[in-house]
N, C-alpha and C positions, 0 to 999 in steps of 0.2 A: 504494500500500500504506500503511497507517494502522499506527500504532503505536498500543500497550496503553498506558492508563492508571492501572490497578489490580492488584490482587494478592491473592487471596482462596488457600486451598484447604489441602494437609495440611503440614504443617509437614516440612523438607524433614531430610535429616540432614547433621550440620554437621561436618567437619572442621577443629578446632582445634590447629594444631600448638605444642608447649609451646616449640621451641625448634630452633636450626637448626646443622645440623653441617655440615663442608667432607666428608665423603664415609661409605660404607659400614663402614668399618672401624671407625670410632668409636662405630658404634653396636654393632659386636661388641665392642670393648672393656668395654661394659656389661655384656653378659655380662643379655641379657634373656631372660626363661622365654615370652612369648607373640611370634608374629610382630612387625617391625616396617614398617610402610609408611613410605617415602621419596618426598617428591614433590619436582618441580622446577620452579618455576613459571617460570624462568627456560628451559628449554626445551619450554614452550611459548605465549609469546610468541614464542618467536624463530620455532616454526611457525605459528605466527598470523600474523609481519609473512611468513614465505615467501608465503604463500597469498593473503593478501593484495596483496604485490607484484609476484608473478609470473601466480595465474590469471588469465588473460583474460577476466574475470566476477565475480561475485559469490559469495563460499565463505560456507557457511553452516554451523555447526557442527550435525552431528548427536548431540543429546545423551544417547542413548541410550548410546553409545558410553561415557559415565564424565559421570552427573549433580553431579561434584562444585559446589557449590556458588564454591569461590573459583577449580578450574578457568575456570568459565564467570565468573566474575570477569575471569579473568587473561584468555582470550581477549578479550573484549569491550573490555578495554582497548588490547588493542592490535592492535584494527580488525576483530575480527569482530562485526559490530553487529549478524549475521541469525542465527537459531538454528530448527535441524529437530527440531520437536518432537512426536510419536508418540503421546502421552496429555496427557489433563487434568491428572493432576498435571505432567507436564513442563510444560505450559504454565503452571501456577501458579507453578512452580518457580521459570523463569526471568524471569518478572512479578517473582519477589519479589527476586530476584537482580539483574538488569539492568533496571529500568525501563527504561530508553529502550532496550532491542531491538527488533528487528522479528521477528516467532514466526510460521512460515509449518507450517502443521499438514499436515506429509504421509505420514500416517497415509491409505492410500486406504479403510479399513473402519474409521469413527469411531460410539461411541455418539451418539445427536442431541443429547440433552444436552449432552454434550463440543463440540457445533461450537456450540451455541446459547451456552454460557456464554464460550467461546472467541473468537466476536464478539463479543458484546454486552457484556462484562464486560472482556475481556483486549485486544480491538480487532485480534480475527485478522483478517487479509481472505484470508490463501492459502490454501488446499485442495487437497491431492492426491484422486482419486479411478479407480476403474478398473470402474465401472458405471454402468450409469442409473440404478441404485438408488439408489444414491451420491448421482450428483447431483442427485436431488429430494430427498432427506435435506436436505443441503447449503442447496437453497434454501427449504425447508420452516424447516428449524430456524435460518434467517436471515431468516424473513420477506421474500423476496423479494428479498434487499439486492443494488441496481444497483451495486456498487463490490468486488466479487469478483475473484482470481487464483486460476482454477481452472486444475488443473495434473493432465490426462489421461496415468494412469501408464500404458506401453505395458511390455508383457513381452518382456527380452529375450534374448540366452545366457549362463550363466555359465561358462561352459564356461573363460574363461580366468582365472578365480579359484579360490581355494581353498575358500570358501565360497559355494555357490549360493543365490543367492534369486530364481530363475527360477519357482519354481513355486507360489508361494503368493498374489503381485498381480498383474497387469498386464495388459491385453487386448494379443490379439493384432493387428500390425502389420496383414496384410488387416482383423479385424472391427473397426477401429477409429474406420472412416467415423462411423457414426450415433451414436455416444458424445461425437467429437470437433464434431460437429455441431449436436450438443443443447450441449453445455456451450459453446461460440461463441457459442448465443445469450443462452446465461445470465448469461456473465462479461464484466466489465468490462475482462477479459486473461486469453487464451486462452495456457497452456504446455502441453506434452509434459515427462514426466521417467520415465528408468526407472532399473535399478540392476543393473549387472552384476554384481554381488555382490561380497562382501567381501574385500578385499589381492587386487585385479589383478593378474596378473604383467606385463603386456606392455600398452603403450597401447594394441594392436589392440582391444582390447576396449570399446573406445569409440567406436571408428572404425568398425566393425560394429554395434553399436548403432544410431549417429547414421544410419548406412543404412539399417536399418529405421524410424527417426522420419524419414527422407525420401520414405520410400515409403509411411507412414501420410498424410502432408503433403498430397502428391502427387493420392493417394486422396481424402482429403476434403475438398481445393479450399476451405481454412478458412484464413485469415489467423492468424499463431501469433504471441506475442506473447514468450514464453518458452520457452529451452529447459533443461531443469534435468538436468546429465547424472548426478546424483545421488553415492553414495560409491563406496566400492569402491581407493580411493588407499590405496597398499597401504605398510607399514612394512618394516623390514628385520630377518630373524627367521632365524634356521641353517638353511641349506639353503632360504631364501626370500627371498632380497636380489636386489630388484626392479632396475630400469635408473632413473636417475633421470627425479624428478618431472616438470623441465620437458620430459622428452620425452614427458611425458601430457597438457600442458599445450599443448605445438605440435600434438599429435594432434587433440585436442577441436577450438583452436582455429580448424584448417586443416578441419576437416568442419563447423562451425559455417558458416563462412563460406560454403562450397558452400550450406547448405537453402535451399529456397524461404521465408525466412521474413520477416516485417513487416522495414522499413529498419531498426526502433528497437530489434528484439527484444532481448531481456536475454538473456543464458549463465548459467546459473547452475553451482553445483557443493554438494554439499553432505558435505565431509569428514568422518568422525568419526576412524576409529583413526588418519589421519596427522598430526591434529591432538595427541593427547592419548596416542599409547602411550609416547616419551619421556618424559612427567612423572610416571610414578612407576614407582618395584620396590619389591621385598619384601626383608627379611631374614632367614631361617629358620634355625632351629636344626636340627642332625641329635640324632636322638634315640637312634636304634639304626642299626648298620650291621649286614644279613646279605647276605653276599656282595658282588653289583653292587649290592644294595637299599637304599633312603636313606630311612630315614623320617621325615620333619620333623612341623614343626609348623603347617603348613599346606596345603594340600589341596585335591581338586576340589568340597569347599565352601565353599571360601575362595577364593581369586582366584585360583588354578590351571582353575579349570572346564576351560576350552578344553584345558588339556594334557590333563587327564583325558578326557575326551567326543571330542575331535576331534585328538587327537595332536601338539596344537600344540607346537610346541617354542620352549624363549627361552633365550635365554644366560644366563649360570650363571657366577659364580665363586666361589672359597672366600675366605671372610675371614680368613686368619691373617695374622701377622706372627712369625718373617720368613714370606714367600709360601714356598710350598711350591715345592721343584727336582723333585720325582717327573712322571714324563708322565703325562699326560693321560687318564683311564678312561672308559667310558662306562657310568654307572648309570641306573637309573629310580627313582623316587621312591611311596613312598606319603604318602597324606596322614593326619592324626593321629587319623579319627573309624574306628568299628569298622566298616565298608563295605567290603568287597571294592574296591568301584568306584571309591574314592577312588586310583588307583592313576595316578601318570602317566609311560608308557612311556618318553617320552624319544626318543632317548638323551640325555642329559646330563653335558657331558664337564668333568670336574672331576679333579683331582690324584689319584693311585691310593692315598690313603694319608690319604684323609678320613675322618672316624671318629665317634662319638657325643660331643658337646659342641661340635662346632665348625659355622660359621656360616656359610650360603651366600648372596650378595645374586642373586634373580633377578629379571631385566630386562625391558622393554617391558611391564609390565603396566599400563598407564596406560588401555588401551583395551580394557575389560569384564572387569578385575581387579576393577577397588573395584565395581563395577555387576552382578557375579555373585555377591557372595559374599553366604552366610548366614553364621547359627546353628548350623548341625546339630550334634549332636551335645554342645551347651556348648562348641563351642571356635570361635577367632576372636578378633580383636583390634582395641582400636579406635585405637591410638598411632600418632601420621601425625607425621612430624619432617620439616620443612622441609632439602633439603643441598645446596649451593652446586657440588658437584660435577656433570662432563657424564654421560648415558645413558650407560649399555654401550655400546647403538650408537646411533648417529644419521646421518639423512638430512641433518639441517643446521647440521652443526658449522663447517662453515667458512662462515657464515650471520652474519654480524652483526646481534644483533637489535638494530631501531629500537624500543627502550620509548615509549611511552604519559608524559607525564610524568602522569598520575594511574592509572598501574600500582598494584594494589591490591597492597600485601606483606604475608605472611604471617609 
């Protein structure tokens, strides 16, 4: 695999924080009228050296998941050198952010442009794909290039995640013979990679997977060079706190080791949300209380999406001081634009006796918080404050992270 040597494309947006506080509550003391975003670059390195340390393979960040720029700074420093990149601009992005990464493009339905500028320009060599259409694109828009890692997406269940992405790429495990057989002779490193979709509950679902890429294997009598088990490594969210990581990590690696596959094969992995949902929350204002109802100042066009659309829930606490003695309520929230739909169910259990002016920090949105939100409406915010304080919650607090010593600080 080759690394990129340039960086061309649309200019990326920058997160510049003025200034850095030891936690949440400090920034309610300011007593701010628009959201504020809270990042922590300090936990995620320390999920960077985890993944780094412990998967059995190579973790590659999927940057769809939160393109922040110093994000993929802070990872890169400390030891993710590969990054999953989906579009042209991500590829520019992270050209212009990381030179020396390595940008493995697994996108299986890519514009030709997008793969041509992607070689030739940025020094892609890997390519997900999940047709023949695919991969004569692939080699068309490479001019034949003999030094390819093409990586045959196979479809497989998501049945044990909370989001599915079963049905949109993958060939199926039987038709996957003459796919896997065409692209063997085209590349210079034959992978498999699919994705049981997004925050896995249970490593089963990897372990089921890897059985049907042993029975594509099997089928196509193809020497495989990589096996890429892609994301799906899930965070810990109310009513979603997964089994820990390295039992997803003993799963993979103990069905890796059964395939039929080359002595040298690679594992690959490629993490977004358990990389990046500890490194930032929000701070919202309440603006109106009616009844359970909490209406902030932020919303399913701002980095709530997922609660609004898909019910997601994320921990929640009130910033006063002193802390509130009242028990515990369960409200839902609207968000601040005129949409019905800006509405996010919940439940979100917060002190019975929160009220209009006071300040909520909520949690894990590091991962398709800042990568979902607009404009809508005129509201939104662009204040991102560095805080030395830990996540709500974390997978790896009791984690010593190994810094980088040219960790980039913000």
């Amino acid at each position: 695999m080759h690394k990129h040597h340039s960086a061309l494309g649309l200019a990326s947006p920058s997160i510049i924080p003025v200034t850095a506080v030891d936690g949440a509550i400090d920034i309610a003391k300011r007593t701010p009228v628009q959201p504020v975003t809270l990042i922590r670059p300090h936990a995620a390195a320390r999920a960077a050296r985890f993944f780094v340390e412990k998967f059995p393979g190579r973790s590659m960040y999927a940057v769809k998941a939160n393109p922040s720029p110093e994000l993929i700074a802070t990872l890169y420093a400390n030891g993710i050198t590969h990054f999953d990149v989906a579009s042209i601009a991500e590829v520019r992005l992270v050209a212009r952010t990381v030179p020396g990464a390595t940008l493995c493009f697994m996108h299986p339905v890519k514009a030709e442009e997008a793969i041509a500028e992607a070689y030739f320009t940025h020094g892609v060599r890997v390519f997900s794909l999940d047709s023949l259409e695919e991969l004569e694109k692939i080699v068309r828009a490479t001019k034949n290039a003999s030094d390819l890692t093409l990586c045959v997406r196979l479809r497989v269940s998501s049945e044990h995640s909370k989001l599915s992405l079963a049905s949109k790429f993958g060939v199926a495990a039987h038709e996957a013979k003459p796919l896997l057989f065409a692209a063997r002779q085209a590349a210079d490193a034959l992978g498999i990679c699919f994705h049981v979709g997004s925050q896995a509950m249970t490593p089963e679902a990897y372990a089921e997977a890897m059985e049907r890429v042993r029975l594509a294997i099997v089928e196509a009598a193809v020497t495989v060079d990589v096996i890429d088990v892609g994301g799906g490594f899930p965070s810990s969210y109310p009513g979603m706190e997964p089994p820990p990581l390295e039992r997803y990590f003993e799963t993979i690696h103990r069905a890796f080791e059964s395939l039929p596959v080359s002595y040298s094969a690679e594992l690959w992995a490629e993490p977004g949300r358990a990389l990046c949902a500890e490194y930032s929350s929000l701070v919202v204002r309440v603006e109106k209380r009616r009844g359970n109802e909490l209406y902030i100042n932020d919303g399913a066009y701002g980095a709530l999406f997922d609660a609004a659309h898909i019910g997601w829930r994320f921990p929640v606490t009130l910033l006063r001081e002193p802390q509130s003695t009242v028990r515990d309520h369960p409200f839902s929230f609207y968000g601040p634009t005129c949409d019905d739909l800006d509405h996010m169910v919940g439940p979100f259990l917060l002190p019975a006796d929160v009220q209009a002016g006071d300040y909520i920090e909520i949690g894990m949105l590091g991962a398709y918080g800042a990568a979902m939100r607009t404009a809508f409406n005129g509201f939104g915010s662009d204040e991102t404050i560095v805080t030395t304080d830990e996540p709500m919650v974390s997978l790896y607090a009791d984690i010593e992270p190994k810094v980088a010593n040219n960790v980039v600080t913000l």
